[in-house]
C-alpha positions in Angstrom: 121.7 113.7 85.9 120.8 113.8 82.0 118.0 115.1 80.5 117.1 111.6 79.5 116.6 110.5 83.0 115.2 113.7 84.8 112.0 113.1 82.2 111.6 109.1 81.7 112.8 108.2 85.7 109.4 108.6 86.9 107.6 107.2 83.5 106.4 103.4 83.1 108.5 101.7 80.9 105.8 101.2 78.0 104.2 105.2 78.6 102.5 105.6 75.0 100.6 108.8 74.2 99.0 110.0 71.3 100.0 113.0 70.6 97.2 115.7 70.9 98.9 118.1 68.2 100.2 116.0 65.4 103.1 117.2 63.4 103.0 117.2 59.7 101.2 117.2 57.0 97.3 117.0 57.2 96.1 113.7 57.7 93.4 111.8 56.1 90.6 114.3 57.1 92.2 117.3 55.8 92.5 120.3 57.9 90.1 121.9 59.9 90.8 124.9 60.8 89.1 128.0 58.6 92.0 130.2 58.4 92.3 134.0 58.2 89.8 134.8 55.6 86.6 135.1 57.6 88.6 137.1 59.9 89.8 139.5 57.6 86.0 140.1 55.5 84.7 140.9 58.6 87.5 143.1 59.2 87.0 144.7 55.5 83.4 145.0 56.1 83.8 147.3 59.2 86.3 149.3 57.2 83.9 150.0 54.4 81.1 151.0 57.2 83.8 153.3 58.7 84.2 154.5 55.3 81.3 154.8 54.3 79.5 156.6 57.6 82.3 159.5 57.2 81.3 160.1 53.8 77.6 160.6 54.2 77.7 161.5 57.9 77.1 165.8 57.6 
């Protein structure tokens, strides 16, 4: 059996589904997604605290 028919045997003949994770470039709305950056201020933030507790902590 080829791969071909183990995955479209038990598929209607006009199965159609929008895919849920589009590949590509960004469509019309741009991307969503945020990024790293707010991840890594609050990660620099805690580091100056850390920082900044040891030096003034007797």
């Amino acid at each position: 059996m080829a791969d071909d028919d183990f995955y479209t045997r038990d598929r209607p003949d006009d199965a159609k589904l929008p895919e849920d994770r589009p590949r590509g470039g960004a469509g019309p709305g741009g991307s969503s997604g945020k990024g790293a950056r707010p991840i890594w201020i609050i990660v620099g933030a805690v580091a100056v605290v850390i920082v900044l507790l040891a030096l003034f902590m007797p």
